[in-house]
N, C-alpha and C positions, 0 to 999 in steps of 0.2 A: 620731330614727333616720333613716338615709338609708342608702338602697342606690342604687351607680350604673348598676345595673340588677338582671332577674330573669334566672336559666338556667332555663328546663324544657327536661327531660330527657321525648321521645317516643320511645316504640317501636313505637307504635298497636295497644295492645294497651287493653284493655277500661279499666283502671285508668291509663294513660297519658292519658286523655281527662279523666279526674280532674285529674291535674297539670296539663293546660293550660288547664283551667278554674279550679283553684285559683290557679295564676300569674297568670292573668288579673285578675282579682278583685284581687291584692295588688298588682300594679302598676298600677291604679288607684287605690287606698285610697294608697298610698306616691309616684304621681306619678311614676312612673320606667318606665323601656322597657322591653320584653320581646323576649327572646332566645329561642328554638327551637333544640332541635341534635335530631336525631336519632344516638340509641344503641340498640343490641340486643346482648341477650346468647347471642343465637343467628346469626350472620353468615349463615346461608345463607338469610335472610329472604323469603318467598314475593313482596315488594313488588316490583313493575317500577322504580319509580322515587321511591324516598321521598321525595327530596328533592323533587321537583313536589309532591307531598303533603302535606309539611312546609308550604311555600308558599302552598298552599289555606288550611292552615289558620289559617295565622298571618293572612292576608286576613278571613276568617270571625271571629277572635279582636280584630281590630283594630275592624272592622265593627259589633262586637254590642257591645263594653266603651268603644269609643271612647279606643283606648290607640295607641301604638307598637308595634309587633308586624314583629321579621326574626327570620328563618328561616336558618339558616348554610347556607350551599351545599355541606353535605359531612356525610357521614357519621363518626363519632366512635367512638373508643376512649375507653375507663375514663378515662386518663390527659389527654389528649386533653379532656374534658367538665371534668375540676379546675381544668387550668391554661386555660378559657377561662371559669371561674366567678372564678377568681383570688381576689383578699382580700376585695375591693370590694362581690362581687356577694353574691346570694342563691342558693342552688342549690336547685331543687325537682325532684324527685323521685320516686318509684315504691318500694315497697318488693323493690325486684329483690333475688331470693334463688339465682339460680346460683351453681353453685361450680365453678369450673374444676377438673377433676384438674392440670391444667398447674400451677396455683397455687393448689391446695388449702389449703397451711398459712396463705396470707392471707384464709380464711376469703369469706362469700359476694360478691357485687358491693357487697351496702349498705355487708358490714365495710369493705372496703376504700376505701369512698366517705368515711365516715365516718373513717375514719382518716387518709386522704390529702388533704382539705377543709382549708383555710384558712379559708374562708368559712362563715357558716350555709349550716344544710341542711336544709330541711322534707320530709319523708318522709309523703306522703299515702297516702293508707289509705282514707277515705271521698270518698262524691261533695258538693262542694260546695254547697252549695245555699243556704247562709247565710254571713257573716263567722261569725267565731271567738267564739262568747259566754261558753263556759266554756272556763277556762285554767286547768290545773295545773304550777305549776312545780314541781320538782323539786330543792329546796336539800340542799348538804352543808355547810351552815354554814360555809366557806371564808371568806377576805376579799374574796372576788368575788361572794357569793351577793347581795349588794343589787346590784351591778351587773346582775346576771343577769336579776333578778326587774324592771328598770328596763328591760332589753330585752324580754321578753313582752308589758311593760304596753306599750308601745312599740310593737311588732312587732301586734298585735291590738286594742286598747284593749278589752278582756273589760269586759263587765257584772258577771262574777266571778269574780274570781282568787283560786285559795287555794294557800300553800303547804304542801309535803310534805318532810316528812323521815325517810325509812326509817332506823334503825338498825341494823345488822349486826349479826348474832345471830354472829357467830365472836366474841365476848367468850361465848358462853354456853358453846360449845366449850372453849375456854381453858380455863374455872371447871370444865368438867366433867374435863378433864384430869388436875387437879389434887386431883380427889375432890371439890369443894363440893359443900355440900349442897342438896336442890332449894330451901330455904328461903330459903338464900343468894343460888343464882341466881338467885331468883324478885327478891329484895331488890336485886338487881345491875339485872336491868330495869326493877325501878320506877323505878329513881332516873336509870338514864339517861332514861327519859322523860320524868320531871320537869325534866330538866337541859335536856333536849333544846327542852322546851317554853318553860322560859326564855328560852333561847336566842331561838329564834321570834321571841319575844315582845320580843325585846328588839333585833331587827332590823326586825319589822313599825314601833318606836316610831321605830328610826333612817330612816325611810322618812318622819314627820314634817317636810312644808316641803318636799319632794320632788315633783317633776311625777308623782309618782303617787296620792301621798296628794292632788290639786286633782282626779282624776281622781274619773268618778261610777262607780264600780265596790264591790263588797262582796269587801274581801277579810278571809281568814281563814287559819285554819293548823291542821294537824296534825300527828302521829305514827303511826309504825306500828314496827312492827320484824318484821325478818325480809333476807333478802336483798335489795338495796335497787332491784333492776331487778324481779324478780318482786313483791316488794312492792307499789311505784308501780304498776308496772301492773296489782292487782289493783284498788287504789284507784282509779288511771283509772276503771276499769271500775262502779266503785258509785259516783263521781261524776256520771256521765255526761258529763265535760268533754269536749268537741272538739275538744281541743289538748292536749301537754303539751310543755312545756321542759324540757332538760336540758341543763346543759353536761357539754364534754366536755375531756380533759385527753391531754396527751403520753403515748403509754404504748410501750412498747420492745415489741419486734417479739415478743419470747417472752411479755412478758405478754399481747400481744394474741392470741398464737394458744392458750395457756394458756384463758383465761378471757374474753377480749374485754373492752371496758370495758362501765361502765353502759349510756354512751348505746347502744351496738351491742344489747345486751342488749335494754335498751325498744325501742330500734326496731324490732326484731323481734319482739318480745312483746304492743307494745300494738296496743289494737282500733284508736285515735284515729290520728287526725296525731299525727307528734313532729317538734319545732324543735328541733335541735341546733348550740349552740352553744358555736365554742371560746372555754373559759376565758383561754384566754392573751392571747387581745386585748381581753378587758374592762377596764375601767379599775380598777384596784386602792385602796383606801383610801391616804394618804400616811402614814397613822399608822401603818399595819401591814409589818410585814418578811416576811409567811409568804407573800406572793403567787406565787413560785415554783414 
């Protein structure tokens, strides 16, 4: 994995000191430069001068990591932080939760970061103090989900990686619709999770001969069902992992203010860091047509 650089996003707020220490840290482990932009979601900011600030910090950040470390000479917009993360880079982040009334229906700063990103996105949450040791990914059994789980192992090199796969209980909706019986439904969940776990099981083999399977890490897999962002991130949370992946996918403007996706969902939900990444520039099996 390569990134041609890192963006962290400061606002110097309590949890922004997080992000610049977490960006730190990976652009050492990755070998790549580190970028500063200062963003707020409150523009009437108490600072004299951030950008002097910015500066300091990135000196102090270069200093203690022994990295590359600029600081952009200007203050940023939403838009503005995307298209200078561009495709190439890494964006790390904050889990900023305003919501403009101006542009309410796009949902808070993260939705729309998360929506408007090209690039991965890791959205910190805790303060760093170690690399990444447990890693939960987040598969929806797509033709990208080995790609995916080939970027985490990548992106962290976890001690232990397990993956997760929520099932969506709207099949149980459906069945009830229709009058089944709870015997039925109950019979309807078992077998998806049988299925679901084949599945797994049958993508952990194809991971066999792969730069993950040389790697010294314990990985493993489960199930759950229920909504698949509340799910994961209850699991998150009884794993104790310090990281989770999810990719993320296209979604048109109405489902996103409907429902949001997954990843928008976890990002908001989970206690951990989440690394969101988009589906569409993984590499897709050549055997499979559904990558779409």
């Amino acid at each position: 994995m390569h990134f041609d650089f890192i963006l962290a996003v400061s606002d110097f707020s309590a949890n922004s000191s997080h992000v610049l220490e977490r960006a730190a840290l990976l652009a050492r482990k990755h070998q790549t430069a580190l970028r500063l932009i200062h963003f707020t979601e409150h523009p009437t900011s108490f600072l004299v001068d951030p950008i002097a600030r910015l500066a300091q910090r990135a000196r102090q950040l270069a200093r203690r990591h022994e990295i590359a470390v600029h600081a952009l000479e200007r203050s940023a917009s939403l838009k503005e932080v995307l298209a200078e993360a561009g495709a190439t880079g890494l964006l790390v982040m904050g889990p900023l939760s305003n919501r403009s009334w101006k542009r309410f229906f796009h949902g808070t700063t993260l939705d729309q970061a998360v929506h408007g990103s090209v690039c991965p996105i890791l959205v910190v949450r805790q303060p760093p103090g170690n690399p990444y040791a447990r890693v939960l990914v987040a598969v929806d059994l797509s033709p990208r989900s080995g790609a995916l789980i080939d970027f985490a192992s990548r992106f962290a090199a976890p001690t232990v990686l397990k993956l997760f796969h929520a099932i969506d209980t709207i099949d149980d909706a459906r069945l009830r619709s229709v009058r089944a019986t709870s015997e039925a439904i109950q019979a309807h969940r078992v077998g998806s999770r049988l299925q679901a776990r084949d599945r797994l099981a049958q993508l952990v083999g194809h991971l066999d001969g792969t730069p993950i399977a040389s790697m010294s890490q314990s990985l493993t897999f489960d199930v759950g069902n229920g909504e698949p962002a509340q799910t994961t991130a209850k699991h998150l949370q009884a794993t104790r992992a310090e990281l989770v992946v999810v990719g993320k996918r296209r979604s048109s403007s109405l489902a996103r203010f409907l429902a949001g996706s997954v990843a928008q969902r976890l990002a908001r939900w989970a206690e951990s860091d989440v690394l969101i990444a988009p589906l569409d520039r993984m590499p897709c099996p050549v055997a499979s047509e559904h990558c779409s």
